[in-house]
N, C-alpha and C positions, 0 to 999 in steps of 0.2 A: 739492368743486364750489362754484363762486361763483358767487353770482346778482348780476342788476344791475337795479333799478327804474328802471320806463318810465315819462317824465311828471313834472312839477313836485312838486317835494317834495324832501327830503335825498337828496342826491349822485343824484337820478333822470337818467335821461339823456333828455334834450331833443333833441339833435339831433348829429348826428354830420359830420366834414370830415375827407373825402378829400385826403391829400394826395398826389398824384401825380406825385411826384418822388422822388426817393433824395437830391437835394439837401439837407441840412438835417433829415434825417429821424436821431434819435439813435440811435446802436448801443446795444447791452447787452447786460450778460452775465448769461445765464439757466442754470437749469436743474443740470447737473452740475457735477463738477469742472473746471475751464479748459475746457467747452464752450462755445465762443463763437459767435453769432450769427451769422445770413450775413448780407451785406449785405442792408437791406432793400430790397424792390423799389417798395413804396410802403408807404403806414400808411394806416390809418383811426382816428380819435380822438372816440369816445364823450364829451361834451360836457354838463354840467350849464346852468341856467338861466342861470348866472354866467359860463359861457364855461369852468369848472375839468374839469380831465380828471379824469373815473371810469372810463378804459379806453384801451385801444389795443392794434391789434394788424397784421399783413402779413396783407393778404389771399392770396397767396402762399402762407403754410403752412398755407392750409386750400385750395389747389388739389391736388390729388392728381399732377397731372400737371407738376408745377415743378419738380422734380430733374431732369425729362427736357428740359425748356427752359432757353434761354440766358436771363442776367439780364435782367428783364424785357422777356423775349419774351411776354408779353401783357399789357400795362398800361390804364388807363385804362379806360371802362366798360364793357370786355370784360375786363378783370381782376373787377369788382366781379359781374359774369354769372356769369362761368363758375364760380368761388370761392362761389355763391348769396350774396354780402354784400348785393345790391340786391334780392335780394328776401325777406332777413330781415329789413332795414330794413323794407322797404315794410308787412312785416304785423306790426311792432311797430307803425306810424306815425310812425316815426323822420323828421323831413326830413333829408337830403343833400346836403352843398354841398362840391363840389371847389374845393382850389386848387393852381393846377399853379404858384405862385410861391413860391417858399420865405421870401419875406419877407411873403406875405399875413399881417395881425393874428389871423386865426382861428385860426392855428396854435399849438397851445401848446409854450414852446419846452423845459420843465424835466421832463420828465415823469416820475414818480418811478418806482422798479424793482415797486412792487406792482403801477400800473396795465397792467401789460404782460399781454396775455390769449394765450398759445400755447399750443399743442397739446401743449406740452412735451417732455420732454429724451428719448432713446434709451430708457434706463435708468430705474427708479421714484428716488424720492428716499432713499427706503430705502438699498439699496443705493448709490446714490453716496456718501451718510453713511457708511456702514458701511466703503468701501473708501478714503474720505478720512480718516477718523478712524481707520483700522487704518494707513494708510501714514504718518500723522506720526507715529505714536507707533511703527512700526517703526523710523522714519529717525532719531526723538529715540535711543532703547535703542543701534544701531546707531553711530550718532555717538560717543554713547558712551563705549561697549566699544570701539572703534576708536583713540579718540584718548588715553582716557585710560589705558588700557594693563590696567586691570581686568579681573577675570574676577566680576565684583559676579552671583551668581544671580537673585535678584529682576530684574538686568536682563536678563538671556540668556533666562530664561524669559517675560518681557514680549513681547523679543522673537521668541520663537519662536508665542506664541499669537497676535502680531498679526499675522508673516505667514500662518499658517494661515488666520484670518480671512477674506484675499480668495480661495483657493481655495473657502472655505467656502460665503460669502457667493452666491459663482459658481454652486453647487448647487443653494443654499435658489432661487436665483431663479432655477433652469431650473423646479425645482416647483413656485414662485408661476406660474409663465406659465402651466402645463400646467392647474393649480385654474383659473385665470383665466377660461381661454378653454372651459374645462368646465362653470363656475359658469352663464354663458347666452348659450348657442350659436347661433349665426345658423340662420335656414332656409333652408337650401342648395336651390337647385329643381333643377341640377346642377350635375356639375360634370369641367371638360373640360380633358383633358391633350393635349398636343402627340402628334400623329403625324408625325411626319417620312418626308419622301418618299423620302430618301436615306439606310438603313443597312444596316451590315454590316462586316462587320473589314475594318479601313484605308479605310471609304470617306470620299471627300468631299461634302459640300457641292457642288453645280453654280456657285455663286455665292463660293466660296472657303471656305466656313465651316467648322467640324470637324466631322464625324460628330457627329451625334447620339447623344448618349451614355444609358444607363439614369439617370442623375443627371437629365441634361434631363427624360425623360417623365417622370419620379416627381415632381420637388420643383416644376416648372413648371406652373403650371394657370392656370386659369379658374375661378372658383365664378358663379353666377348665384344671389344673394338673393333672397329675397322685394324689397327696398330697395335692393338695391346689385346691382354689377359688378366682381368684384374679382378684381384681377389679381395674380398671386404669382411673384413671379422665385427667380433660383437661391439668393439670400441670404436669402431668407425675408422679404424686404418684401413688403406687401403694398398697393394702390394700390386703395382705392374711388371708382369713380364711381356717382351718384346714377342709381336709377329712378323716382325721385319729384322733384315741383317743378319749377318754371323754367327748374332748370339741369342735369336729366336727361337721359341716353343718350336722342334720340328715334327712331333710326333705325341702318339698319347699309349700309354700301356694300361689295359686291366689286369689287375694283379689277383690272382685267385689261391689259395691256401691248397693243402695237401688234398684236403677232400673234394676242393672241385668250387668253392662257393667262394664268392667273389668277395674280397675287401678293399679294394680302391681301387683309386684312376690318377696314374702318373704324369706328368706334364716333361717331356724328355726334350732338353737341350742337345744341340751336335756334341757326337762321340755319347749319346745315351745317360748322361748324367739329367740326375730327377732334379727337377725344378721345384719342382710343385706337387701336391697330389692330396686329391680327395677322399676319405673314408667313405668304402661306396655305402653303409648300411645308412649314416648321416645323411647322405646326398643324391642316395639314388634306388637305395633299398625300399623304400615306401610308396603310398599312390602317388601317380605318376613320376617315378622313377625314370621307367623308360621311357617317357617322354623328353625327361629332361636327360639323360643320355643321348637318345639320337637327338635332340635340338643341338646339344653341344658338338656332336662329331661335325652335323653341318652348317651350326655357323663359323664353325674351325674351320674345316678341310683339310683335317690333317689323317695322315694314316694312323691306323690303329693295330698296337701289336699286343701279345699277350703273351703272361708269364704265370708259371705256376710256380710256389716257393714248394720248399721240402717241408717234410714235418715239423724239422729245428726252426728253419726258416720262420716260418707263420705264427710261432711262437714270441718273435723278435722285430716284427713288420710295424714300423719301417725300421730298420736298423739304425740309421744316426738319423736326429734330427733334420727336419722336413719343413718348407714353407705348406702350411696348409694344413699337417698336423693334429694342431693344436684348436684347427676349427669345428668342434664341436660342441657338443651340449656343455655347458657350464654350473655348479649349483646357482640356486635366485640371488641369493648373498653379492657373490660373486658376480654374476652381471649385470647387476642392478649397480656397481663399484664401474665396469669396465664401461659401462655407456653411458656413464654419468659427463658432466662439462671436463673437459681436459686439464690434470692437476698442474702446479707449477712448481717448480723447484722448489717451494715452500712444501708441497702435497699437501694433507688436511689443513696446515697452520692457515696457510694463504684463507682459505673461508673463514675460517675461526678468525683470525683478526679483521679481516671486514667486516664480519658479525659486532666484531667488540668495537670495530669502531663505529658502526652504526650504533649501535648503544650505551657508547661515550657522548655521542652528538645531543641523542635524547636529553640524556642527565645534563649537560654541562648549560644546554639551554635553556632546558626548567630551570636549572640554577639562578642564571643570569635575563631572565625573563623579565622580573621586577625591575630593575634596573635598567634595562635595555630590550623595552620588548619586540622591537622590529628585528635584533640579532638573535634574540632569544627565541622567537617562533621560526625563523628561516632555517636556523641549528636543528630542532625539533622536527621541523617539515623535512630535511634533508634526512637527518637520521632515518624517520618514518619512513621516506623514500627509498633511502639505500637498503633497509630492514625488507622491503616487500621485492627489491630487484633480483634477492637474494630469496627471499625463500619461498615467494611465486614459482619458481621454476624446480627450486628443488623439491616443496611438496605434490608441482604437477606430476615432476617424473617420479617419485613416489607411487604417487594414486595409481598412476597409471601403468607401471610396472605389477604392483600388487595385484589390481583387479583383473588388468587385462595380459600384460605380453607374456608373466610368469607362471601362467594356465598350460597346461600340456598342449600341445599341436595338435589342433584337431584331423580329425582322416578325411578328411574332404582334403583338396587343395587351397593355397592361401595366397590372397590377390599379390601384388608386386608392388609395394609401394617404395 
């Protein structure tokens, strides 16, 4: 964790410029291996006495709700709102000066890769080290053994232990997650899973969607914090919006169609801009429905208003892209993809070459077995190894997708796990 001093003094920050443009605003590459930056949507640049940047960062990657909006689809001092940047300033005593010209002097144009302040990469740094530094020195051993025609042990066994590594690697960090989020646990006031109005084998969606599948109500929730609002899709992201400060949930709207029948529930930020919002037939249309509506209004406590669209209206609900959306029912295909282990910048390659290198290790060992069979079985045992770290998990979440989560939702209620 980095701190940054407020007020006149060494590298203190004085005063801070919005720039509000993506013009002229530098790219960089942060965080993992070839993970690359998305375009920025604006920056903000923490500012010494002198004018020298002690910081920067998109206010965008601390909006929660940006993955679901198009490139800056909320800019400007509703980007600095709703992101709370305006009003962490304000209670530093930060001044704030926009400039939407990319050639204004305030702007610093060179900004080096320390001062960049983000929320950081998928993955800890731990592990990207671990599976960059185990892949070149697989790819070096590999190269090799390949081109120069050698059966050298020291290199076969190199590379049998480096690719084990990223299976490895892939373990230790499902158990650092699980310590993690064990170490200190949010206080959950509830917490609310989808009922869907429509299941049953082979049904549909009224609105075209798939069945609601056991996968949906189980891994799809709602939690209500003591501080937050936090929304968790089929991939295990999870989306905090603020119950605290400026730029808090203040209110909730149900949204009802020309005819009178309800299709969502809005999560409204001050000044009434939707945050968030639930398809109510997903999440509240089915048994116990209303339970899980009134549990939510009071573990909220928020007022509740209500809105009817027009005829046009209900036709086009939501109108622009929404956090929350997109949380519904999914084909089996598909979120059997989204809840799988999190891809890497490689995407499918990254398993395909652990795969291959677990089944280099095999061969190169048998090879070299006769000759050397102490390097030659420990090659073979690693391969063997790394082959099961790998597809132990992928044919559990198989099995278990097929038989059990990708079944329709049964009409009973479904425990919370």
């Amino acid at each position: 964790m980095r701190r940054y001093a407020v007020g006149a003094g060494q590298n203190g920050v004085v005063q801070a410029v919005f720039v509000d443009t993506a013009v002229g605003v530098p790219s960089a590459w942060f965080g993992g291996l070839l993970e690359e930056r998305p375009q920025p949507w604006a920056e903000v640049q923490l500012q010494d006495s002198s004018g020298g940047l002690v910081g920067r960062f998109d206010p965008a990657e601390w909006l929660p709700e940006a993955a679901d909006l198009p490139h800056r689809g909320v800019h400007g001092e509703q980007l600095l709102a709703r992101s709370g940047v305006s009003a962490l300033l304000a209670a530093a005593g930060i001044p704030l000066y926009t400039a939407r010209d990319a050639a204004d002097p305030r702007i610093v144009r060179r900004p080096g890769r320390r001062t960049a302040m983000s929320p950081g990469p998928a993955f800890p740094h731990w592990y990207t080290g671990v599976r960059a530094s185990a892949g070149c020195l697989w790819f070096a051993a590999f190269t090799l053994l390949l081109f120069s025609g050698a059966t050298s042990a020291p290199l076969v066994v190199t590379a049998a232990a480096a690719a084990l590594s990223g299976p490895s690697a892939r373990l230790v960090l499902r158990g650092w997650t699980r310590r993690r989020r064990s170490v200190c646990p949010p206080v959950v006031l509830a917490r609310i899973s989808p009922r869907p109005a429509v299941a049953g084998e082979g049904a549909a969606q009224a609105d075209g969607l798939p069945a609601a599948s056991v996968r949906f109500c189980l891994h799809t929730e709602l939690r209500v914090q003591k501080d937050d609002l936090v929304l968790k899709d089929l991939a295990g992201s999870e989306y905090w919006l603020p119950r605290r400060g400026p730029h808090a949930v203040v209110s909730l709207r149900q949204v009802s169609d020309h005819t009178g029948a309800l299709v969502g529930i809005e999560f409204l930020g001050p000044d009434t801009q939707t945050r968030a919002l639930l398809p109510w037939d997903q999440w509240f249309g089915g048994l116990g429905g209303h339970t899980n509506w009134a549990q939510l209004r009071q573990a909220t406590a928020l007022p509740v208003q209500e809105r009817r669209l027009s005829r046009k209206a209900s036709a086009f609900w939501p109108r622009h892209p929404v956090l929350g959306s997109r949380m519904v029912p999914v084909p089996a295909r598909e979120a059997r993809a989204l809840s799988r282990f999190p891809s890497t910048a490689a995407g499918v390659s990254s398993t395909a070459i652990m795969a291959f290198g677990s089944l280099f290790s095999v061969m190169t060992g048998a090879r070299i077995a006769e000759g050397h069979p102490w390097a030659g079985a420990s090659a073979v045992l690693m391969g063997a190894a790394g082959a099961l770290l790998q597809a132990t998990p992928y044919l559990l979440h198989q099995l278990r997708s097929r038989r059990t989560l990708e079944r329709p939702a049964p009409t009973r209620e479904l425990p919370i796990t």
